[in-house]
N, C-alpha and C positions, 0 to 999 in steps of 0.2 A: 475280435473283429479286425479286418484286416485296415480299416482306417485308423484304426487304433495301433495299428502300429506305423504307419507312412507318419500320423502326428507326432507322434511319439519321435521318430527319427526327424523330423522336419523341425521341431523344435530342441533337440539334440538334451531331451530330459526325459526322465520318467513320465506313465502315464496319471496325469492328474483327476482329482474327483471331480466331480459339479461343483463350478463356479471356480476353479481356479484360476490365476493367469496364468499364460502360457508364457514364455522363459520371454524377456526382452529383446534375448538376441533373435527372434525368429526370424524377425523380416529384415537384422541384416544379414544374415545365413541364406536367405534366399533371395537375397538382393545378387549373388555373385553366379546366380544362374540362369540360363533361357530357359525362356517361359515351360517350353516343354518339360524340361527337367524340373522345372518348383511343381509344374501338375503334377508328376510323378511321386514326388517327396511329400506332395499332399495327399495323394493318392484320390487325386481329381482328375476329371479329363475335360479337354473345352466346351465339349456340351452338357458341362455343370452337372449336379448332385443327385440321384436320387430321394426323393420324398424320404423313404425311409433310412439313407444313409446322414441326409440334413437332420434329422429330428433324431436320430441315437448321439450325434457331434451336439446337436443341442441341450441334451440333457446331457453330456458328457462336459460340457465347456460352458453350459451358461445361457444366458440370454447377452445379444450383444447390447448392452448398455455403458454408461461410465460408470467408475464404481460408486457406492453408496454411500455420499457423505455423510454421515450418520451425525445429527447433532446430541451432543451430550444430554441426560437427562438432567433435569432439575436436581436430584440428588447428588449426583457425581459432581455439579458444578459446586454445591452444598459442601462436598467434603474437598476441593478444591480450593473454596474461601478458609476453610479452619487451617489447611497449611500455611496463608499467608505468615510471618514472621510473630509479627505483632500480638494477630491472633492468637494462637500459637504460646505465646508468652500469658497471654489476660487468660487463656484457660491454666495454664497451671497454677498462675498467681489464683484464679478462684478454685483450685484443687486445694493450695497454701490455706489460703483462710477459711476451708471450712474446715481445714485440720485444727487449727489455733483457735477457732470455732466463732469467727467474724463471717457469720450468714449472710447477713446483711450484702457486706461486700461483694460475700460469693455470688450470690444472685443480680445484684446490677450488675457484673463483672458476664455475668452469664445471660443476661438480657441481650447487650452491649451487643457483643458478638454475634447474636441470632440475629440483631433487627438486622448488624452488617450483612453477614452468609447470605440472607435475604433478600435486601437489596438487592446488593450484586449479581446475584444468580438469575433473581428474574430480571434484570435489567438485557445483562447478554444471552440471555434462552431468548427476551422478546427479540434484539439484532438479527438472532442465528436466524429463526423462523423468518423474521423478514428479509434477507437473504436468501431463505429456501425459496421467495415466492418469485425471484429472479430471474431463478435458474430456465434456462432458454432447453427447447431438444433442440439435438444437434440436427435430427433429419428427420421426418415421420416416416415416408416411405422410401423405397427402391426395389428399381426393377431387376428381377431375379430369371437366371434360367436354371429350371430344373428338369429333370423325368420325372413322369409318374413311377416309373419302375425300370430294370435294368434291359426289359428287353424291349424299353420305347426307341422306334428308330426317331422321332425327332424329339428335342426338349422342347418344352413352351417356358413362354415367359412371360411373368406376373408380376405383378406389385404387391409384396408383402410388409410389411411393419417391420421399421429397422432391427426391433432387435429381436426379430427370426434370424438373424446371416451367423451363418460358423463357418469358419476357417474350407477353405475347400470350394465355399459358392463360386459360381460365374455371375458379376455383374455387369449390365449399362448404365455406363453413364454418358448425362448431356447438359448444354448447358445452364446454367443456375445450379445445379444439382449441389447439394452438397455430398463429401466423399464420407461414405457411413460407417467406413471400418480402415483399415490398414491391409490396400491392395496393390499386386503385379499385375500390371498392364498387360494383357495378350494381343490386343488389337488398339491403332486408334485413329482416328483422322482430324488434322487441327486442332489437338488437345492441349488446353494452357489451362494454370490453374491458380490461383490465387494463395497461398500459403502464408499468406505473413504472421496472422496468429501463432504460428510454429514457431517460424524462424525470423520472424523480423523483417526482413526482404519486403520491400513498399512495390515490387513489380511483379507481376504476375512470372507465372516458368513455362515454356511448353514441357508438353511430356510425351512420351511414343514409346513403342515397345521396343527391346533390345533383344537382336537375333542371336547374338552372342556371349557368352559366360563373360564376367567380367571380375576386377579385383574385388573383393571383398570390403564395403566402405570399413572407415574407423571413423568410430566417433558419430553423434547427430548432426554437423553440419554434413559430413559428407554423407549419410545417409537418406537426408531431407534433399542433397542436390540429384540423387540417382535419377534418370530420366524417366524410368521404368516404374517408379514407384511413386503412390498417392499415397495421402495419409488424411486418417479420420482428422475433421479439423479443417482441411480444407475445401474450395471450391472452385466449381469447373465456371470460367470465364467464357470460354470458345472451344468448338468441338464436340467432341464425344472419343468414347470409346468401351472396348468391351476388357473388364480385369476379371481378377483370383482374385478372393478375399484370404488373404496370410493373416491376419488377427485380428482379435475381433475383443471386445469389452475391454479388463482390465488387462489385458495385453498390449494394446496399442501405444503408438507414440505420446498421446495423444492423453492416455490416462496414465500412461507412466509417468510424466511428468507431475502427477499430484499422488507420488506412492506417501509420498513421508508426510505427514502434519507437522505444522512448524512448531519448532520448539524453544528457540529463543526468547529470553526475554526484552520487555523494552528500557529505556535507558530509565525511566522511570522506576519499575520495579525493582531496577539496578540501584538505584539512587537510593529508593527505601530501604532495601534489603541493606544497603553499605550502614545506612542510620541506625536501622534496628540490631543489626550485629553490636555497635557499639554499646546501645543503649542496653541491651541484653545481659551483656560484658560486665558495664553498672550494677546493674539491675541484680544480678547473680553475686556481684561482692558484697554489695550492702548491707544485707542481713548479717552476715558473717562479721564485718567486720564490725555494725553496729555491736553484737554482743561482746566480742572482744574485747573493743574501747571502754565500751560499761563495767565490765566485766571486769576489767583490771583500774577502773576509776572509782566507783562504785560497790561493785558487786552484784550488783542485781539480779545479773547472769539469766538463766531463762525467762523472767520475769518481765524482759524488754523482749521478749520476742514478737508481740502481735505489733509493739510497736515497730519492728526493723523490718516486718513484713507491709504494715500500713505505708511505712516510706516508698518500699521497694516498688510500689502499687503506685503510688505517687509519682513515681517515676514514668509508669506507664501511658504513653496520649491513648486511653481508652477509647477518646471518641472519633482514632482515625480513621478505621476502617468503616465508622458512618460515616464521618464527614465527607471522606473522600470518594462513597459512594454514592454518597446524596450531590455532591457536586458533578461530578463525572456523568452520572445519568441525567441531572439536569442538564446538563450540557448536549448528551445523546439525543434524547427526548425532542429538544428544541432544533436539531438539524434533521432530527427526523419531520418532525412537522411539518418544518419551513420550507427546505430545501432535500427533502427527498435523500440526505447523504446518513448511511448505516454505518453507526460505529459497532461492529462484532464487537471491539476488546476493548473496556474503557477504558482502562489505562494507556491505553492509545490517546485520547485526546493531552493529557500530558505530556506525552511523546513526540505528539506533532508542534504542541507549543515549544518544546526547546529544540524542534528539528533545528536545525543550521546550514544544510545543505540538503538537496531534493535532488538526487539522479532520474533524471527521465527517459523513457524508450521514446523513439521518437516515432516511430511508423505506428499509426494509430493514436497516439497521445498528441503529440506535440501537431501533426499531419495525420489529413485526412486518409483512407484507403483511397482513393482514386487522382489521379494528375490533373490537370489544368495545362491549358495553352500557354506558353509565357512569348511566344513571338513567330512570325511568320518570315522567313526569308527567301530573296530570289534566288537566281541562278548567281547574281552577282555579289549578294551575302549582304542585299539591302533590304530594309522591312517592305516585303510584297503584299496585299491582302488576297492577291491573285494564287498565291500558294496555300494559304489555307481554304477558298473554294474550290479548287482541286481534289485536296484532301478530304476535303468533307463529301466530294458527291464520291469517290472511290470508296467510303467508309457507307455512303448511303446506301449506293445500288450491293458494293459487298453483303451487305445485311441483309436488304430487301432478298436477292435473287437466290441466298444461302438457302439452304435447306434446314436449319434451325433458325431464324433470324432472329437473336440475340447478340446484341455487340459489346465488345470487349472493352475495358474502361479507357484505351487508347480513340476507339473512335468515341466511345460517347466524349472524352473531353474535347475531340475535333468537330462534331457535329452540335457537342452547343457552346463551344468558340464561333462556329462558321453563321449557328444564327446568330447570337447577340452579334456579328460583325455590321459595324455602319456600312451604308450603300446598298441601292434597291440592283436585284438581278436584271442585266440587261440583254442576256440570251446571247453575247456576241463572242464568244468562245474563247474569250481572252481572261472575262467575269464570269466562270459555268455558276450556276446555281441550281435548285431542283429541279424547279421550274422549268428549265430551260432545257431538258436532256429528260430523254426517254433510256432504260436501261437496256442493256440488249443479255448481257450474260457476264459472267464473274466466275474469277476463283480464288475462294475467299481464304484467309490466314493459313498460313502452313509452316509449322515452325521449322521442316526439313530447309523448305525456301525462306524464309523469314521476309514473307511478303505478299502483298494480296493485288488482285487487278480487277479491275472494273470493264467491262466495254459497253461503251455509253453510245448513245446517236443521238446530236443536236436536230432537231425538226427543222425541217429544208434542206439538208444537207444528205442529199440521196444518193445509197452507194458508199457513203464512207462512213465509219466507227472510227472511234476513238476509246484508245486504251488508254486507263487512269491504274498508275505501280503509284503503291505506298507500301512501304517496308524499311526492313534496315538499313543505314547507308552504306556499308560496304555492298551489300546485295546488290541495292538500284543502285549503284555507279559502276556496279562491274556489268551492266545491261543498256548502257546509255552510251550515245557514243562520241564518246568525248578523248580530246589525245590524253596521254598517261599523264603530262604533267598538270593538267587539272586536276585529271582525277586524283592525284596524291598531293593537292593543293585542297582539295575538298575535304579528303579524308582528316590532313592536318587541322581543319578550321572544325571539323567536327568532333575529333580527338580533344581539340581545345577547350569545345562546350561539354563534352562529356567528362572533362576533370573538374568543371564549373558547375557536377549535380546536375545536367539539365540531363533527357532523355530525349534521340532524334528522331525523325521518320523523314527520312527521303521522299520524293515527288518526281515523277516522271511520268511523258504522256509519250502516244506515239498516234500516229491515223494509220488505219488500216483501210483497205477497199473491203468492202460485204463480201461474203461466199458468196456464189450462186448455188451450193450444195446443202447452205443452210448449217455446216459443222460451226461447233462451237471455240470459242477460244480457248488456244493450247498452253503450256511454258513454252512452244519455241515461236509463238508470235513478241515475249516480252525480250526482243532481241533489237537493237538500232532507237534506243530511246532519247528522249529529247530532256534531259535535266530540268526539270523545272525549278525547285529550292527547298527549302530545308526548313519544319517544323518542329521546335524547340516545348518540349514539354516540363515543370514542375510539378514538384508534388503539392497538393492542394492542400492550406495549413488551418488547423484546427481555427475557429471562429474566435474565438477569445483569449489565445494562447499569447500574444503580444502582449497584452494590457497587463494579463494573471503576472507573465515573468518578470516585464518591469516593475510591477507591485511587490515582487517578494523577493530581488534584489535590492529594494529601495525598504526591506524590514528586514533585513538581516540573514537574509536565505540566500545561500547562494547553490545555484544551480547549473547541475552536471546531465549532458547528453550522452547515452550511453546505445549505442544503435546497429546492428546487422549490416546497415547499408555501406557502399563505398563512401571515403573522408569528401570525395567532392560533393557526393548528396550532402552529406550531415553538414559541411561549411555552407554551402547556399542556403539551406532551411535555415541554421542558426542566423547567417544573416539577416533572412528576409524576417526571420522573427523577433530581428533586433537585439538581438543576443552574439557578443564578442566569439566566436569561437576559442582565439588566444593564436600565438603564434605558432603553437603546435598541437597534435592530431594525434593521438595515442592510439595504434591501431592492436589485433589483437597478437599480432607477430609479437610487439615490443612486449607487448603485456607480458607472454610466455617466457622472454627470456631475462625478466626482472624477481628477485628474490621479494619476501614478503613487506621487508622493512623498506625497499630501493620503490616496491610498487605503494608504499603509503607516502613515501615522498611526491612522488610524481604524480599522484592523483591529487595532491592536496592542491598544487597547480595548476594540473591541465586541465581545461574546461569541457573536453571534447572526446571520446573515447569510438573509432568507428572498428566495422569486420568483427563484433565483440559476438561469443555462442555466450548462451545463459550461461556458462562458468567465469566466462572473464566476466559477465557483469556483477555476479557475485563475489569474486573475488575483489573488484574493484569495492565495490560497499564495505566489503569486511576491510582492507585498505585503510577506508576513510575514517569506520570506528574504529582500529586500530592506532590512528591519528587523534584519539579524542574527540570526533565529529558526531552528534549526533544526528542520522544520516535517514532519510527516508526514500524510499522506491517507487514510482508511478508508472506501473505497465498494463499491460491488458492483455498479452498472451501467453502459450505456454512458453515460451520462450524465454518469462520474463519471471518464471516460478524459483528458480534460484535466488534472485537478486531477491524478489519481493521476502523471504523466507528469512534470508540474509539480515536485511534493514530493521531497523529500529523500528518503524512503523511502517508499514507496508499500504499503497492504495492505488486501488484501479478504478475505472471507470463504471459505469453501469452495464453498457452493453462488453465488458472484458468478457474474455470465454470463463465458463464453469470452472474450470479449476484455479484459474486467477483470483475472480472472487473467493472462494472457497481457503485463498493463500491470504487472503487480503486482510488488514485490519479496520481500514476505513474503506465502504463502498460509497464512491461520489453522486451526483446523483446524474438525471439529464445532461445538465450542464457541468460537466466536470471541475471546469476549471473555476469557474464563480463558484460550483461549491469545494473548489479547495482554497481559497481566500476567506470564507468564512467558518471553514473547519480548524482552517489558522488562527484564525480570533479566538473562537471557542475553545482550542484546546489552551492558548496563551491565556486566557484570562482564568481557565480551571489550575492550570502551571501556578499562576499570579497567587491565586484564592489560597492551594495549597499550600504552597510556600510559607504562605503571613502564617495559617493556622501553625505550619510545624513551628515556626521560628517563635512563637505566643506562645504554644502551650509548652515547648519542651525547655524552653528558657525559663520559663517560671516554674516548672516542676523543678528543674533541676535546682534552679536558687532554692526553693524550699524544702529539697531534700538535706542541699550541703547544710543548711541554717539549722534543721529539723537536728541532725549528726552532730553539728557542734554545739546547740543547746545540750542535745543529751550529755556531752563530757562536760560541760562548763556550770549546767546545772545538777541540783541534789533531785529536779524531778525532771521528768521527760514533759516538753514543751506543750506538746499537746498530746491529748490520749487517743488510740488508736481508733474511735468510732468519732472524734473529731474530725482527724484527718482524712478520714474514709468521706464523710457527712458534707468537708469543704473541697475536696475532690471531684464529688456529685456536683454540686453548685457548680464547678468552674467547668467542667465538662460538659453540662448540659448547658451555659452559656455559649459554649465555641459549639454549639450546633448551628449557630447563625452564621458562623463561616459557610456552611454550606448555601446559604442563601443571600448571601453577599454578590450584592451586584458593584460590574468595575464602571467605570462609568464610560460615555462614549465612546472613546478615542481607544484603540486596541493598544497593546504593547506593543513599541517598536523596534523591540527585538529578540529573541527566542529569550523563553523564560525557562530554564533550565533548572532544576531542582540538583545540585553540586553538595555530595555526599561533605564534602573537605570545607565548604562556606557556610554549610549549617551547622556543625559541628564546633566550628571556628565563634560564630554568631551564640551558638546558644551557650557556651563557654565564656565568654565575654560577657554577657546580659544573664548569666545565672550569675555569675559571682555576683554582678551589680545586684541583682535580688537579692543573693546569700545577704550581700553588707546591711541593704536595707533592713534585711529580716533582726540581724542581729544589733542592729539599732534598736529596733522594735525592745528585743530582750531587754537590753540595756534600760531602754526607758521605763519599762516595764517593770527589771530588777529596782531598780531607786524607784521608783514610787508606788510601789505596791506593796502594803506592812503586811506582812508577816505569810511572803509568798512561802517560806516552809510547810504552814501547814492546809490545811484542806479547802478553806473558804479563799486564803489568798492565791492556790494555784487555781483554783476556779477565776478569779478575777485576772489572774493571768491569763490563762486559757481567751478566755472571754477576747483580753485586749489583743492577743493574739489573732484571731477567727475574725476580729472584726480586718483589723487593720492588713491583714493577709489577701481577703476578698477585696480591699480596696487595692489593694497594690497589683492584683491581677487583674480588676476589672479597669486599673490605667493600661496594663501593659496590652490590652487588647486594642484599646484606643490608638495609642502610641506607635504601637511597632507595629499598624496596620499603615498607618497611614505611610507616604514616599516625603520624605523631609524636603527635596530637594523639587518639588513640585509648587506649584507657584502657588494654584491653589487649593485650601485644604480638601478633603475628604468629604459627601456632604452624607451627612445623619444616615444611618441607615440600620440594618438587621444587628450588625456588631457594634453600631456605639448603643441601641439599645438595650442591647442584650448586656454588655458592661454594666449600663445603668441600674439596670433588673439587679446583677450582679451586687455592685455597689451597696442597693439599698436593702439587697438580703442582709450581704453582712452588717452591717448597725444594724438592721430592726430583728434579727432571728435568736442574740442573746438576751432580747428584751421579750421575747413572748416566752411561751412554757415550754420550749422544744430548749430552750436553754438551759435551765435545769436538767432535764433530763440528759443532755449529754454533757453535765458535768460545768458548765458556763454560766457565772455571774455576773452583769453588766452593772457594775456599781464602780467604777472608775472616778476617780477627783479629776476637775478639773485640768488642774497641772496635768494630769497624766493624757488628759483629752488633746491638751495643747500641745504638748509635747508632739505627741504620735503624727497630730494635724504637721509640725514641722519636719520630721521625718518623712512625711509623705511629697510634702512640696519639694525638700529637696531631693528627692529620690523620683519624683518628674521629671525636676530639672536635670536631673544627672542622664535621665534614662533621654530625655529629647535631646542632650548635647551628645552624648553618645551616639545616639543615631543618626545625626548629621554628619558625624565625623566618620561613622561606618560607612555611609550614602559614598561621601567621599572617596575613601580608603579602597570599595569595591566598585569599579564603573563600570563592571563589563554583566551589567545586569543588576547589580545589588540592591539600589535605588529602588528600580523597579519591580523586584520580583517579593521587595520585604513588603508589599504589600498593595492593596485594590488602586489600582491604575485608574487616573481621572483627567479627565479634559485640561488640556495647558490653556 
């Protein structure tokens, strides 16, 4: 087919099957050519496609859609939980013991992990699904010109369903329209287009066709600036025109931007991944050396193996991939409810608890898409209100008398400034209002001219018009007639608000006499104009974006603007949002010629980053984590698919385009920004929950493994027997399921709760030895008063005193090291102190029923032994609460707060 081969060469690739994409570079390959010449290279012509040469490109290339985010199935998310670390570990440990042939073990050990896989998988399949139900279309229809067949002399034109277009159609567009594919402009009149979901850019672009070949862009910014060229993603503000569709589905800008699924992880599963490798490390010498030390103390040699494997198991927080599944989804759960906000990745909510700094795009996030009025001025550059009712009836009748009458977000923010303006219309030509003037004819926006004109007639005033210019001010002051040194005294005052972020529109009027021939007004009547002043525009700022940035300044966040726009937009917006910009302005030139180490400096300081394409802002994110930062992204375009991709946690708004969400870890909901204050809370206090849990249970395993190791060399029998250890495992693990329902109490964290691979390690190191000591207390007391621990009824009574006093000393350490020492007041009652308590009274009453026998435990202890143990326990409180005030201490940049459930000062 001979379109098969014009594609084929137009996308400078072989020819693809059904559904391929077509190569990315296409449409900047025909971005360097007139139009004529891309028809050629498509092997189209302006009176558009053939019926049957559309539908063979159709079935050749696809349906134009976005491509098909496919959510994972249940399964796959299934074998994506068994590779966590942890996991990972508890299944081979119950591979171990059903070789050494502790069943028992195996099968809780294999429970464990199912109820976790489970959890987690449906928790994020239910996110992804509610996330699919988001997803916006880009366009339903457009208007198409095709032939019924090759020897039609004229095409017609229809409305088909967007994604009938392949490469080659002729489209119209007008406007509202959104743009439905990636096209060259062949025709257009007054075409502007709104693009910022692309590129950032908060102000609309005109567009028009180019008669001549031009350089070849490099790169997506200069590709996105081509005049000639739309891109799916955007929409038309003002105008129309007629284009060539150059690509279409997974070809475009538009879906290129979401080729890759993000693969990072976040600093969370960084943080565990760093713990579990350790504890792995442990875990994997234990056995080993357990036998060794016996081995060469003893002899015993294989005959301690189920017990070095029981420890090694000991070693393991079997219950963290529930716990931390059951918090994390509770956590999801309740924001979904409440506040409309989807966490895809749970692990994200820990994420965003120890975020530290939040980079924001600011066109769209931080500012509205559309401008606002910020001031009207005269010819004398004093606040006139007479120049904004100028501006507004030029903006009214332009619209009314247009041939589309849809206005462009420049007059709507002039025509509803002009009404909320105080003062009733008095008709006297000095105050125009609507009222007051009849319209006679216009010509409306033209970006060749960058300026539109109204001709208006006040009622009584017969025989004369009056011409209303609004446009850019160099335009209307080179049409006004004013000597030169004004006018470059104008341009200077307007040059000055334009490095001040504002955006301008000139004013100028002129009276004409009527025709008697009835012609309409030219461009050579907007000649000998009368300056009227000058309308100052800003960008319009998100509704709640002040309060949100002072709040998460004032808890530990600190926040970076990272934006498309010019430095003087991005310093007015930050100001007006009350936000420092800093003394300096990072644009994206500097970026480029800063090394990786010079740019994590310089970001850690500058507050402000403008002129930035999606790669500096990703590069800026990586920067920050490279700094140590744990660092999160809020965009909402494609533009902003690198950075988000980049971040530790990534989040966009609800209405962000398709592939944003789709990049995102947290979706906000309506109200973005209130619900990123409470997605902060929520992930802080899942950060807070997890934390206490690691720092309880791997503290206390660890003390009772090292205790477990050195019983075994110090005694002639091993401490306790391996379906002991297994039996007070269970108990203490199914105790710490109440961390999962631990609630913190009102007052949020105030300040990122960070899970710090190097502070847990350091903490459970510290607080296991103090266990170790206590345990070997235990021994000791146990050795002196228990006769004749050699043989088989006194290691039962050892056992015994063991099991009981062990379950006490973990069912304090849950108590203890939850609570924040340095809090005024305590902790009050809840899931974990009763779950300790449950704890506590296992241990004494379970050697006294018949489950104690059978695993080898006789509760017949003397007194003295009773009292004894009772003192070992008190002091080994006392040691473990001065301990923890002295660590509170020791660590302030979090420590206090993260060891455990945050409560009302």
């Amino acid at each position: 087919m001979p379109e098969t081969a014009g594609l084929s060469r137009c996308g400078e690739g072989p020819v693809r099957a059904r559904g391929e994409a077509a190569p990315l570079e296409h449409a900047a390959g025909l971005a360097a050519h007139a139009p004529l010449t891309a028809l050629r290279r498509l092997e189209a012509g302006p009176r558009g496609l053939t019926e049957a040469e559309a539908a063979d490109r159709l079935a050749r290339y696809g349906e134009n859609a976005p491509p098909s985010w496919r959510t994972p199935s249940l399964w796959r998310r299934l074998g994506r939980g068994v590779r966590d670390p942890f996991t990972a570990v508890l299944l081979c440990l119950a591979v171990v013991s059903t070789a050494v042939g502790s069943l028992g073990a195996a099968g809780v050990i294999a429970a464990l992990v199912a109820v976790s896989c489970v959890l987690r998988a449906c928790g994020e399949l239910r996110a992804d699904r509610s996330v699919a139900g988001l997803r916006a279309l880009l366009a339903g229809t457009v208007t198409v010109v095709r032939r019924p067949d090759a020897d039609a002399a004229r095409p017609l034109s229809r409305e088909l369903p967007v994604g009938d277009l392949v490469p080659g159609d002729v489209i119209r567009l007008g406007p509202g329209d959104l743009v439905p594919a990636d096209v060259l402009l062949l025709r257009s009149t007054g075409l502007v287009v709104h693009q910022a979901p692309l590129t950032g850019e908060s102000g609309p672009l005109p567009k028009h066709r180019a008669d001549a070949a031009a350089v070849p862009p490099a790169g997506d910014t200069e590709l996105f600036e081509q005049p000639h060229l739309c891109f799916q993603g955007s929409s038309v503000v003002a105008g129309g025109g007629t284009a060539v569709v150059i690509a279409t589905g997974a070809a475009t800008r538009l879906a290129a931007g979401h080729g890759h699924a993000r693969v990072t992880h976040g600093a969370f599963d960084r943080s565990v991944r760093g713990v579990a490798r350790t504890l792995v490390r442990f875990m994997l010498l234990t056995p080993p050396l357990a036998l060794a030390a016996d081995a060469a103390v003893s002899g015993h040699g294989v005959q301690i193996l189920p017990f070095a494997v029981a420890v090694a198991v000991s070693l393991t927080p079997e219950m963290l991939p529930v716990v931390m599944t059951a918090v994390l989804a509770r956590g999801a759960v309740s924001l979904a409810r409440e506040l409309r906000v989807i966490v895809r990745r749970l692990s994200a909510l820990p994420d965003l608890g120890a975020m530290d700094v939040l980079c924001l795009d600011k066109t769209g996030t931080l500012t509205q898409d559309r401008p606002v009025v910020d001031q009207a001025l005269g010819a004398d550059l004093r606040p006139d209100p007479a120049v904004l009712r100028w501006a507004a009836l030029n903006a009214l009748w332009t619209v009314q008398l247009a041939e589309n009458p849809v206005p462009d977000a420049l007059d709507e923010a002039v025509l509803g400034a002009a009404a909320q303006a105080a003062g009733p219309v008095d008709g006297s030509g000095t105050e125009p209002g609507a009222e007051a003037w009849e319209g006679v004819a216009a010509l409306p926006f033209d970006p060749a001219r960058r300026l539109s004109t109204a001709v208006v007639r006040e009622p009584g005033r017969l025989g004369v018009h009056t011409l209303v210019v609004k446009g850019a001010v160099d335009t209307v002051l080179e049409r006004c007639a004013l000597p030169e040194a004004d006018r470059e005294a104008l341009r200077a005052v307007a040059a000055r608000y334009a490095s001040d972020g504002l955006r301008l529109l000139a004013v100028a009027t002129a009276e004409r006499g009527s025709r008697a021939d009835g012609r309409a007004v030219g461009v050579a009547d907007e000649r000998g104009l009368t300056f009227v002043g000058l309308v100052t525009l800003r960008d319009s700022l998100t509704e709640d974006a002040p309060e949100v940035l002072r709040a998460l300044s004032g808890r530990g966040v600190e926040v970076k603007v990272l934006t498309g726009d010019d430095p003087g937009t991005a310093v007015r917006t930050c100001r007006e949002l009350g936000l420092d910009p800093g003394d300096d302005v990072l644009t994206a030139r500097r970026i480029d010629a800063l090394g990786d180490d010079e740019l994590a400096r310089e970001a850690g300081r500058v507050r402000l980053f403008a002129r930035c394409t999606p790669r500096h802002k990703a590069r800026v994110v990586a920067a920050l984590q490279a700094d140590g930062r744990t660092t999160g992204f809020l965009g909402d375009g494609v533009n902003d698919l690198a950075a988000l991709r980049a971040a530790d946690v990534a989040l966009c708004p609800r209405d962000a385009v398709a592939p944003a969400r789709e990049s995102a870890d947290v979706v906000l909901g309506e109200h973005p920004f209130a619900g990123l204050g409470h997605a902060l809370d929520a992930g802080r206090r899942a950060g807070v929950s997890l934390t206490a849990y690691l720092r309880v249970t791997l503290s206390s395993q660890l003390g009772n493994a090292l205790a477990m190791l050195a019983a075994a060399l110090l005694l002639p029998f091993v401490p306790m027997l391996p379906a002991q250890v297994l039996v007070q495992n269970l108990f203490f693990d199914a105790a710490q399921l109440a961390f999962a329902f631990d609630r913190c109490g009102p007052a949020s964290p105030r300040r990122p709760a960070a899970l710090r691979p190097g502070q847990i390690l350091r903490f459970i190191t510290a607080f296991g030895v103090l266990n170790a000591a206590a345990d070997l207390a235990t021994f000791g007391v146990l050795a002196l008063t228990v006769r004749g621990a050699a043989d088989a009824s006194g290691q039962a009574l050892f056992h015994a005193g063991w099991f009981t006093e062990n379950l006490l000393t973990q069912a304090m350490v849950m108590v203890l090291l939850r609570t924040v020492p340095r809090l005024r007041r305590p902790a009050l009652p809840g899931p974990v102190a009763l779950a300790a308590l449950l704890l506590a009274a296992t241990g004494i009453l379970l050697p006294l029923t018949a489950l104690g026998p059978l695993l080898g435990m006789v509760a017949a202890l003397t007194p003295l032994s009773y009292a004894l143990l009772a003192l070992v326990l008190l002091l080994y409180g006392a040691a473990l609460a001065a301990a923890m005030r002295r660590y509170a201490r020791e660590e302030p940049t979090g420590a206090g707060e993260s060891a455990g459930c945050m409560v009302a000062q």
